[in-house]
mmCIF file as Biopython writes it, N, C-alpha, C and O atoms, coordinates in Angstrom:
data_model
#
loop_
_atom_site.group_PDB
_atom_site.id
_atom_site.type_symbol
_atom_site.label_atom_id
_atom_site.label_alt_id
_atom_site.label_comp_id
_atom_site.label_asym_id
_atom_site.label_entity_id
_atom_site.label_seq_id
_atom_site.pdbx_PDB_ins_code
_atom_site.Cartn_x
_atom_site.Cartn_y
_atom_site.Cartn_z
_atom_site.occupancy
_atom_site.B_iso_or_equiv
_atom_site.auth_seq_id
_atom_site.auth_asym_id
_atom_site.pdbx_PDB_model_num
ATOM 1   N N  . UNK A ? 1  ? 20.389 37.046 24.374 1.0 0.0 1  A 1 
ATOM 2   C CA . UNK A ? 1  ? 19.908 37.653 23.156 1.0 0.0 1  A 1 
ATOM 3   C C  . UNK A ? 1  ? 19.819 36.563 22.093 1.0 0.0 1  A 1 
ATOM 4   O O  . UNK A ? 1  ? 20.679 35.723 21.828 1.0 0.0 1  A 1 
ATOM 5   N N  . UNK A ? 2  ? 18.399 36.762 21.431 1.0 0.0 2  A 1 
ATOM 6   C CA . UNK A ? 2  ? 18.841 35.393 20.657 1.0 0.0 2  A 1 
ATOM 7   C C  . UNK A ? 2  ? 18.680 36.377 19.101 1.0 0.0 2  A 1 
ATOM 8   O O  . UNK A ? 2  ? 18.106 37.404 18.739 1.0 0.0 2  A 1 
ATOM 9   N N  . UNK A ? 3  ? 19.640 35.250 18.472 1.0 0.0 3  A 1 
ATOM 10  C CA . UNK A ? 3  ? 20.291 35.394 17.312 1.0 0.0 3  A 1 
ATOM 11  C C  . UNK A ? 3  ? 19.786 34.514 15.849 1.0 0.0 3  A 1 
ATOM 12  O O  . UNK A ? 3  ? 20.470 34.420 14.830 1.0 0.0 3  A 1 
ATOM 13  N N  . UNK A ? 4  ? 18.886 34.122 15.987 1.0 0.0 4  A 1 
ATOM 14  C CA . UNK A ? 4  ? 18.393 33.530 14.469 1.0 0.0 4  A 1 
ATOM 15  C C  . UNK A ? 4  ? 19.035 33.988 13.372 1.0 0.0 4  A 1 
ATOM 16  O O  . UNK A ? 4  ? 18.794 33.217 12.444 1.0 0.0 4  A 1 
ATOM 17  N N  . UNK A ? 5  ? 19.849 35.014 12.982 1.0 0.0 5  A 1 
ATOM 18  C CA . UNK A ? 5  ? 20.153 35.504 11.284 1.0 0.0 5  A 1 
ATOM 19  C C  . UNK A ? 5  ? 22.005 35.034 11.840 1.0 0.0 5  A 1 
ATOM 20  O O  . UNK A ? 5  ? 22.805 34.797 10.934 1.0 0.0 5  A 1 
ATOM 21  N N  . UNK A ? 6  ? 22.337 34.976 12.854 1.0 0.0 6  A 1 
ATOM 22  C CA . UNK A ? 6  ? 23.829 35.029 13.259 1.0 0.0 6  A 1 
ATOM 23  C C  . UNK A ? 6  ? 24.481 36.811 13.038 1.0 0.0 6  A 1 
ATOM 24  O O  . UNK A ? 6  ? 25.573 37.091 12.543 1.0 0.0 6  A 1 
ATOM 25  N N  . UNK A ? 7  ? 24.005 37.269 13.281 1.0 0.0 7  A 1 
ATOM 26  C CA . UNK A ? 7  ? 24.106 38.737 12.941 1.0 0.0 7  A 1 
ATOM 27  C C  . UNK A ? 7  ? 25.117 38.945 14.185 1.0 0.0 7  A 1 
ATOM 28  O O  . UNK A ? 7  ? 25.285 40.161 14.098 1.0 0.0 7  A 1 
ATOM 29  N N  . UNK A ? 8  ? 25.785 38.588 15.128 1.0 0.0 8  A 1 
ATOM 30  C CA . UNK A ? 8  ? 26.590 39.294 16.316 1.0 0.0 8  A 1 
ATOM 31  C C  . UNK A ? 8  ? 27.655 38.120 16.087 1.0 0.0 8  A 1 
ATOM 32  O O  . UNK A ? 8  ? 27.552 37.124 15.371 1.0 0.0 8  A 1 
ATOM 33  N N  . UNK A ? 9  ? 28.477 38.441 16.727 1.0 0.0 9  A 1 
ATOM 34  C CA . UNK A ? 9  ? 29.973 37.818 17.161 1.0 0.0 9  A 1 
ATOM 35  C C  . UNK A ? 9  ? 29.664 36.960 18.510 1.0 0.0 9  A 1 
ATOM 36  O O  . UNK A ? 9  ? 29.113 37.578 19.421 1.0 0.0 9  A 1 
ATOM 37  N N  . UNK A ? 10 ? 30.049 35.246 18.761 1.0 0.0 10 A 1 
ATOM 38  C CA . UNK A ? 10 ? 30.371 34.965 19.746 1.0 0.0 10 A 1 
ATOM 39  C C  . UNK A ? 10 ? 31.380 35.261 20.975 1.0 0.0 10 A 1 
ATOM 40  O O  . UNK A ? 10 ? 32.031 34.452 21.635 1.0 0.0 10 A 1 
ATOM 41  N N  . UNK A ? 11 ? 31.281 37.240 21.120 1.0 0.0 11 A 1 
ATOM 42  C CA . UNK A ? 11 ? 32.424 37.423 22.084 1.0 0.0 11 A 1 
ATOM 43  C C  . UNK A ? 11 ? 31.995 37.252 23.236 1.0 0.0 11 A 1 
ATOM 44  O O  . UNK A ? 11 ? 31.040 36.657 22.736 1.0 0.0 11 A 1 
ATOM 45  N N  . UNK A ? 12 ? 31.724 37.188 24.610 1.0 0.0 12 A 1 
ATOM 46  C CA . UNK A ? 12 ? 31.647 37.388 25.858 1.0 0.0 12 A 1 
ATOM 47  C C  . UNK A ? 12 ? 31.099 38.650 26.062 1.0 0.0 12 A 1 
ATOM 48  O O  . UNK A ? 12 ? 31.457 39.566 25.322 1.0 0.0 12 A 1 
ATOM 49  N N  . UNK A ? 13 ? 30.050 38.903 27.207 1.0 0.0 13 A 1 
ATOM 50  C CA . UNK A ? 13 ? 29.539 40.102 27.563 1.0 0.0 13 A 1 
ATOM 51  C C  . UNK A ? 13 ? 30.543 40.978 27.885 1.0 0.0 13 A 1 
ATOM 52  O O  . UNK A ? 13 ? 31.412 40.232 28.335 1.0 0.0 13 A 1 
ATOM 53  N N  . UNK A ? 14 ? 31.028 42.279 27.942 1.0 0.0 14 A 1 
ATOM 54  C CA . UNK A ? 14 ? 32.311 43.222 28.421 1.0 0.0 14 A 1 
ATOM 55  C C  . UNK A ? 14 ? 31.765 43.948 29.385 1.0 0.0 14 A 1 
ATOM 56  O O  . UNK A ? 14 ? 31.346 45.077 29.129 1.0 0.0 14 A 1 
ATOM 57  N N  . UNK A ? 15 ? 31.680 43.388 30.708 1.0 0.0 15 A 1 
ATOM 58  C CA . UNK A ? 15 ? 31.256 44.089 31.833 1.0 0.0 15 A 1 
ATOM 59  C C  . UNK A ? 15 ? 32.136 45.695 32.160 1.0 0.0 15 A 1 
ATOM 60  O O  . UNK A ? 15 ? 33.313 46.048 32.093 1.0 0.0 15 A 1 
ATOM 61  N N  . UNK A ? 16 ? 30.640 46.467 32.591 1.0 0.0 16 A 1 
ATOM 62  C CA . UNK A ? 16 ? 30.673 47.853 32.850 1.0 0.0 16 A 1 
ATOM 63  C C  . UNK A ? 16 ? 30.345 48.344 34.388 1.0 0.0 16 A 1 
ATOM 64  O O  . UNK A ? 16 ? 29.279 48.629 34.934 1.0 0.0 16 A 1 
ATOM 65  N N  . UNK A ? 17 ? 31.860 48.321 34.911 1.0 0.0 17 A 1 
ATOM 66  C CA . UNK A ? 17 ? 31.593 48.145 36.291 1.0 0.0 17 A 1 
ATOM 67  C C  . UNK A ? 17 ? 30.485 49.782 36.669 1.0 0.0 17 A 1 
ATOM 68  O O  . UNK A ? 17 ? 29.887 49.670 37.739 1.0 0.0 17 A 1 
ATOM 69  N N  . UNK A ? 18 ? 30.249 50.996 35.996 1.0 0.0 18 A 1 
ATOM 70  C CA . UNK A ? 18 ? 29.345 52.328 36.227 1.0 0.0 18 A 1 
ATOM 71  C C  . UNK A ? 18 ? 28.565 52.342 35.319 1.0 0.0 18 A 1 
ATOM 72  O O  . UNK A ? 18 ? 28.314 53.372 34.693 1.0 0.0 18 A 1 
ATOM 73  N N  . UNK A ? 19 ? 27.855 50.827 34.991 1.0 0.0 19 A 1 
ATOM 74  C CA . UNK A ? 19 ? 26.652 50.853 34.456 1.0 0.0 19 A 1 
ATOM 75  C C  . UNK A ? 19 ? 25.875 49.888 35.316 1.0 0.0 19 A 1 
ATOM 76  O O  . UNK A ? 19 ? 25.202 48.971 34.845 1.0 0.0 19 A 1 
ATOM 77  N N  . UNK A ? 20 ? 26.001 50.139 36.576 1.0 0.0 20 A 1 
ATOM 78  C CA . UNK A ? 20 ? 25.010 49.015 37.794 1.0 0.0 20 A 1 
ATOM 79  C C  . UNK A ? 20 ? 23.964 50.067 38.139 1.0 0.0 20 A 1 
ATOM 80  O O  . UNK A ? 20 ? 23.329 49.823 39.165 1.0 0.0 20 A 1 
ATOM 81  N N  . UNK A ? 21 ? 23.555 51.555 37.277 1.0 0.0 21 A 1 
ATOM 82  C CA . UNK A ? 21 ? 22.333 52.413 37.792 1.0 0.0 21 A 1 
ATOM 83  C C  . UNK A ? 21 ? 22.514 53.290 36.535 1.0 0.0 21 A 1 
ATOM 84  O O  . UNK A ? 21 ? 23.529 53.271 35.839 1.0 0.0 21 A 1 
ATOM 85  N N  . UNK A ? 22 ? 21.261 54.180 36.277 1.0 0.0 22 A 1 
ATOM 86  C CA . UNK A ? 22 ? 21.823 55.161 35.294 1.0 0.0 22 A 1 
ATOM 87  C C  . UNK A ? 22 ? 20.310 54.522 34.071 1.0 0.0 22 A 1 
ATOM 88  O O  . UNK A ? 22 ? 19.506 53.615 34.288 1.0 0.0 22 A 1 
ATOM 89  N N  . UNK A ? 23 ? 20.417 55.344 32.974 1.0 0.0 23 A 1 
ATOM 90  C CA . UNK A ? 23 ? 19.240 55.336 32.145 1.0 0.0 23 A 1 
ATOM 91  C C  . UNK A ? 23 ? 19.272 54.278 31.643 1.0 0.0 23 A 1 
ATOM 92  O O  . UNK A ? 23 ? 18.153 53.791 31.477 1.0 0.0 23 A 1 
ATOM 93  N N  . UNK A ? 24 ? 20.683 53.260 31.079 1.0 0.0 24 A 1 
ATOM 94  C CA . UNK A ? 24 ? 20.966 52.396 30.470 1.0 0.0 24 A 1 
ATOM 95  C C  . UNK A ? 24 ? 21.128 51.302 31.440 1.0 0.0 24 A 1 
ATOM 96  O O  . UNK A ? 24 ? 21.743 50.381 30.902 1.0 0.0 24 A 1 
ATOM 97  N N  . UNK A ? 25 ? 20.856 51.076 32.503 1.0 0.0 25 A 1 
ATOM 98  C CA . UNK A ? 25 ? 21.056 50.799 33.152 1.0 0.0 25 A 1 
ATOM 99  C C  . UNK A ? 25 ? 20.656 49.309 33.574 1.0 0.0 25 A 1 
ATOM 100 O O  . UNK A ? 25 ? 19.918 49.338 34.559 1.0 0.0 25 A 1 
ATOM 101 N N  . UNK A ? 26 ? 20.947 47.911 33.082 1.0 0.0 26 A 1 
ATOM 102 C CA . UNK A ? 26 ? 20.012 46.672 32.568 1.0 0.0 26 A 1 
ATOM 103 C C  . UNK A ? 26 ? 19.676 46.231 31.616 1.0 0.0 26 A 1 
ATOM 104 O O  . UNK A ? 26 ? 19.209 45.102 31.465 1.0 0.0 26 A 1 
ATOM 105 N N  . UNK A ? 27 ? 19.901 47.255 30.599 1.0 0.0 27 A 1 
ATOM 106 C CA . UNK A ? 27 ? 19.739 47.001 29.123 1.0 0.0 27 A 1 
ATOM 107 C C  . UNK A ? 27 ? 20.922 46.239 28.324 1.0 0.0 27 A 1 
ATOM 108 O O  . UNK A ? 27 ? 22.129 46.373 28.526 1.0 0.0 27 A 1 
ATOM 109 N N  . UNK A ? 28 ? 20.335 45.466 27.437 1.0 0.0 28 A 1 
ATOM 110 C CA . UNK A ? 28 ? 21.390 44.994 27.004 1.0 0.0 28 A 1 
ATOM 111 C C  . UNK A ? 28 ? 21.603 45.656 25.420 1.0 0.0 28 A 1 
ATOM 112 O O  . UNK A ? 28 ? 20.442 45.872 25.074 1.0 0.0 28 A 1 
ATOM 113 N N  . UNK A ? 29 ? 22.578 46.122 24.191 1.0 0.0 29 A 1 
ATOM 114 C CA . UNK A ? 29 ? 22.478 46.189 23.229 1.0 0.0 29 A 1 
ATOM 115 C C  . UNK A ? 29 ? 23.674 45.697 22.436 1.0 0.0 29 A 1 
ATOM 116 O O  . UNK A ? 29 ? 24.268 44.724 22.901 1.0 0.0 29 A 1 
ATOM 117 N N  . UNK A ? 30 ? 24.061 46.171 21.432 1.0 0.0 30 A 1 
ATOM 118 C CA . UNK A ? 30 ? 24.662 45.790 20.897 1.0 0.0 30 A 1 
ATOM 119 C C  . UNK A ? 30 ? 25.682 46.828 20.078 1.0 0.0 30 A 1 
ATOM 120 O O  . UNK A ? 30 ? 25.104 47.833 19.664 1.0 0.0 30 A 1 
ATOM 121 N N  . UNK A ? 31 ? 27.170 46.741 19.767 1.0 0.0 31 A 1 
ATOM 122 C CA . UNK A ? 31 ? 27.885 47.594 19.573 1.0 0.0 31 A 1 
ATOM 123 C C  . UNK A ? 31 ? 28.677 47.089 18.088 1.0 0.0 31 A 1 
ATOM 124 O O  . UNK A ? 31 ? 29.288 46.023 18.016 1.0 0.0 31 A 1 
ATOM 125 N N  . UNK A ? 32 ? 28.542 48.070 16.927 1.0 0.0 32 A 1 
ATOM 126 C CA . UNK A ? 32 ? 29.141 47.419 15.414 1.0 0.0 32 A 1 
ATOM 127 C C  . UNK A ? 32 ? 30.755 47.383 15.702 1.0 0.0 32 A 1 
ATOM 128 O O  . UNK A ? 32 ? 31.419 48.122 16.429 1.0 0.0 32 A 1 
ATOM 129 N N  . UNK A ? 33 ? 31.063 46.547 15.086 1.0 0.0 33 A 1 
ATOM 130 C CA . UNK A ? 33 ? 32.913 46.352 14.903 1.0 0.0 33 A 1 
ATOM 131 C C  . UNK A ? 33 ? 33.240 47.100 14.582 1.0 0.0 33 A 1 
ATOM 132 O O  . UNK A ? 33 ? 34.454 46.953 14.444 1.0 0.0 33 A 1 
ATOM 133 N N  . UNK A ? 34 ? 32.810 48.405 14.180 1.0 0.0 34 A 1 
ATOM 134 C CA . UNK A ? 34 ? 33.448 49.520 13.527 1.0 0.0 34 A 1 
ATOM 135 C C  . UNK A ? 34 ? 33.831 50.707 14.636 1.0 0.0 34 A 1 
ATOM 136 O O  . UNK A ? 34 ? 34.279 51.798 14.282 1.0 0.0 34 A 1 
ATOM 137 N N  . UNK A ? 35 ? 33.649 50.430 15.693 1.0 0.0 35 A 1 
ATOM 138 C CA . UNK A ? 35 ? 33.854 50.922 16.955 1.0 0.0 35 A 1 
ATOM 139 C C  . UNK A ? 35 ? 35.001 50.585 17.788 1.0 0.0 35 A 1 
ATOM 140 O O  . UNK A ? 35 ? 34.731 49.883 18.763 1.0 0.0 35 A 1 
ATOM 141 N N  . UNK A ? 36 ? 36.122 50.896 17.641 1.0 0.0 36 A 1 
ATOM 142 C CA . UNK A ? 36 ? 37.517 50.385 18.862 1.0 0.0 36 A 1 
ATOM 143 C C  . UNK A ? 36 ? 36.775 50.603 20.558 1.0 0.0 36 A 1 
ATOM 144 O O  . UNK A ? 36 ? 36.713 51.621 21.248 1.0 0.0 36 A 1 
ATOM 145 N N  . UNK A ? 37 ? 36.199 48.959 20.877 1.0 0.0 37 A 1 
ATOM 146 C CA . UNK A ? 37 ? 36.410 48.729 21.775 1.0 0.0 37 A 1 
ATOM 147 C C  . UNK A ? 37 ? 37.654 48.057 22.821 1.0 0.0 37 A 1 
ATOM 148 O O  . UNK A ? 37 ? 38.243 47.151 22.230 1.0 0.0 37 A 1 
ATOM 149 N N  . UNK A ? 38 ? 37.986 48.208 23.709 1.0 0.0 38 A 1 
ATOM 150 C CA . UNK A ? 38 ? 38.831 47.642 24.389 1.0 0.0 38 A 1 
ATOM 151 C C  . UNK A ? 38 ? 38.491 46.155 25.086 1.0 0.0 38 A 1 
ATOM 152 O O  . UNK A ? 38 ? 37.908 45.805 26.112 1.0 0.0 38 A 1 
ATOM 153 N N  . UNK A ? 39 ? 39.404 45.222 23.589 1.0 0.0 39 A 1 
ATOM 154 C CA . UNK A ? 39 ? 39.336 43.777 24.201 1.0 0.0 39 A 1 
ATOM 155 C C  . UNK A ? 39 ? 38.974 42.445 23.235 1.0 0.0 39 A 1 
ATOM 156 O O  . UNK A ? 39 ? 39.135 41.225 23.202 1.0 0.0 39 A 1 
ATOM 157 N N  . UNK A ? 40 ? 38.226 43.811 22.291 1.0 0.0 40 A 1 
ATOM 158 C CA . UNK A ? 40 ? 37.371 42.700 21.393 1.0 0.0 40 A 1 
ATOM 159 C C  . UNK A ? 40 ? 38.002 43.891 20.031 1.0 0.0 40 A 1 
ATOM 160 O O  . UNK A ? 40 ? 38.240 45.097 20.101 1.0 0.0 40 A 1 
ATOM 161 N N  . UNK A ? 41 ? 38.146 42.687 18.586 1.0 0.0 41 A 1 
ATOM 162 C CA . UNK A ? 41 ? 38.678 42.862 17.962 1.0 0.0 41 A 1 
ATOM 163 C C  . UNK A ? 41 ? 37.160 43.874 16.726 1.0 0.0 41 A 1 
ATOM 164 O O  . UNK A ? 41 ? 35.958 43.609 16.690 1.0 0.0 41 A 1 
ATOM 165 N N  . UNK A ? 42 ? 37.935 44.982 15.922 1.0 0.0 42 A 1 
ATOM 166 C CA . UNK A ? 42 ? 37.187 45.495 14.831 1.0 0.0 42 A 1 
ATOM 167 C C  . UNK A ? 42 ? 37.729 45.311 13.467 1.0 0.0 42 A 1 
ATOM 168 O O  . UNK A ? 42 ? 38.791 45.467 12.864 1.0 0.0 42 A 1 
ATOM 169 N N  . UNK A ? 43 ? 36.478 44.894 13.247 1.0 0.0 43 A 1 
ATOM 170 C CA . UNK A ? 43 ? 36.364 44.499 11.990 1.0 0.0 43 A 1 
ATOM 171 C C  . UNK A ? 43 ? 35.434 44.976 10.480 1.0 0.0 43 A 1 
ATOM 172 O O  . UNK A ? 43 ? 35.235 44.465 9.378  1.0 0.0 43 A 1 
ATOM 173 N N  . UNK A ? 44 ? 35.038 46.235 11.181 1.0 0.0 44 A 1 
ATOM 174 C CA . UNK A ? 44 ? 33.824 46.354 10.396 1.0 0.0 44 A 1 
ATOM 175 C C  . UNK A ? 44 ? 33.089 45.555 9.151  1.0 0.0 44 A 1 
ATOM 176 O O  . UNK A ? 44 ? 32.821 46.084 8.073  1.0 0.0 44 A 1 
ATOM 177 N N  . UNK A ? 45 ? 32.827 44.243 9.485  1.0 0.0 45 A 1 
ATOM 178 C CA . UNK A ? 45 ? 31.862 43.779 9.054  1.0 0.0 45 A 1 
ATOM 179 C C  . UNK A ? 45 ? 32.801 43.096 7.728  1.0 0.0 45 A 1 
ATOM 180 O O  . UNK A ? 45 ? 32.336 42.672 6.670  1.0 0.0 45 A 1 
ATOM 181 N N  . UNK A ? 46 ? 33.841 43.125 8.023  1.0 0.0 46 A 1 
ATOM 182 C CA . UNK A ? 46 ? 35.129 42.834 6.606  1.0 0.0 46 A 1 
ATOM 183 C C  . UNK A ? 46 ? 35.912 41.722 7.626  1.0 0.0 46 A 1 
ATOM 184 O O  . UNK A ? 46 ? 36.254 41.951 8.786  1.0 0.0 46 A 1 
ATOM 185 N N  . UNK A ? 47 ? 36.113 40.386 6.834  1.0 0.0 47 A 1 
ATOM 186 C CA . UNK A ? 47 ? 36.751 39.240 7.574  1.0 0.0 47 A 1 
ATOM 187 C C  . UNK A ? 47 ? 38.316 39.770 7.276  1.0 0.0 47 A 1 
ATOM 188 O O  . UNK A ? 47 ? 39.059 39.544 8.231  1.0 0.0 47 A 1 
ATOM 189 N N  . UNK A ? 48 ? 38.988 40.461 6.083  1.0 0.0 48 A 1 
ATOM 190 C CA . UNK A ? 48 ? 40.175 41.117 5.746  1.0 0.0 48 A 1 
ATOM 191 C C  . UNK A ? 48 ? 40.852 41.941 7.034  1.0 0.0 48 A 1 
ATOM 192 O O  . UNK A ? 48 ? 42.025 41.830 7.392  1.0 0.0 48 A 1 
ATOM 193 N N  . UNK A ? 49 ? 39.587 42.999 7.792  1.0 0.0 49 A 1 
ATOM 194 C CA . UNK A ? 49 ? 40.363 43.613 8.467  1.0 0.0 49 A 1 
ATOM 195 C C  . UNK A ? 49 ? 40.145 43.176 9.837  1.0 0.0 49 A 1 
ATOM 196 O O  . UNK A ? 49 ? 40.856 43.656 10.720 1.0 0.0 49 A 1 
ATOM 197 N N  . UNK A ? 50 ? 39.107 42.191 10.162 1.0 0.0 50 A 1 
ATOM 198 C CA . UNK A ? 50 ? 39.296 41.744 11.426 1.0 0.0 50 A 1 
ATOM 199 C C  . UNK A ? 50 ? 40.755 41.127 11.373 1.0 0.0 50 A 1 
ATOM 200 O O  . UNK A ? 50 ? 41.468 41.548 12.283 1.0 0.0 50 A 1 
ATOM 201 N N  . UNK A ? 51 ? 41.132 40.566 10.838 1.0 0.0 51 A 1 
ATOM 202 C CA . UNK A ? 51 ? 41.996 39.719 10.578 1.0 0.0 51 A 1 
ATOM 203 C C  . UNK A ? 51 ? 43.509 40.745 10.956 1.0 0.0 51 A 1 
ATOM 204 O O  . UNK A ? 51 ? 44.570 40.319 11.412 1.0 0.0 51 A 1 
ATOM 205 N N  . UNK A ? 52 ? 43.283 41.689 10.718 1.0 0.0 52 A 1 
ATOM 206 C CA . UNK A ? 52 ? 44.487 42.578 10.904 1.0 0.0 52 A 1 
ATOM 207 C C  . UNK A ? 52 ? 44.645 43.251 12.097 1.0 0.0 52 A 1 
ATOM 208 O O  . UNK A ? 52 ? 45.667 43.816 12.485 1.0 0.0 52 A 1 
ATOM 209 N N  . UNK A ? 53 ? 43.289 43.137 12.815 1.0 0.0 53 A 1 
ATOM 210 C CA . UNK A ? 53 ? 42.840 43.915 13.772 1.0 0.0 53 A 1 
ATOM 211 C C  . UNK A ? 53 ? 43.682 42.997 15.179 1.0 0.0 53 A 1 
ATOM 212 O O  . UNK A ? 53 ? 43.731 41.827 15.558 1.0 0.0 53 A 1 
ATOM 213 N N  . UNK A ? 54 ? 43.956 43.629 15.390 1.0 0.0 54 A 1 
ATOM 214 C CA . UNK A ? 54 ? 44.676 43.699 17.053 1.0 0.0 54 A 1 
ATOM 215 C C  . UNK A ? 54 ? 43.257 43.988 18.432 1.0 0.0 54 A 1 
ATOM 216 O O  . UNK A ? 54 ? 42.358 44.816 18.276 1.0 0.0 54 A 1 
ATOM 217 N N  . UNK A ? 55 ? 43.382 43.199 19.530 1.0 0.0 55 A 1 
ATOM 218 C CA . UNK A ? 55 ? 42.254 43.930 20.331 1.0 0.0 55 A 1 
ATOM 219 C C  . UNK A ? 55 ? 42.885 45.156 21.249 1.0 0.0 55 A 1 
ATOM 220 O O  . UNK A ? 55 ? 42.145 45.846 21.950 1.0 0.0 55 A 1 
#
């Protein structure tokens, strides 16, 4: 994905072992920090609370 504005986080892709078929299936998108994923830290868009944020 390319990034010209720096708009995403340098985290690592978070592989989805029951997304190998299905509607979404190959697509790639993108998920806001304001979302508790498992692994990667939230921050919503605030360097204050990444900072506090635990993954």
């Amino acid at each position: 994905m390319q990034d010209d504005i720096r708009a995403f986080m340098p985290y690592p892709p978070h592989p989805v072992a029951h997304a190998l078929s299905g509607t979404l299936s190959g697509l790639t998108f993108a998920v806001k920090d304001l979302f508790d994923v498992a692994g990667y830290p939230t921050g919503g868009g605030n360097p204050h609370l990444l900072a506090l944020s635990g993954d």
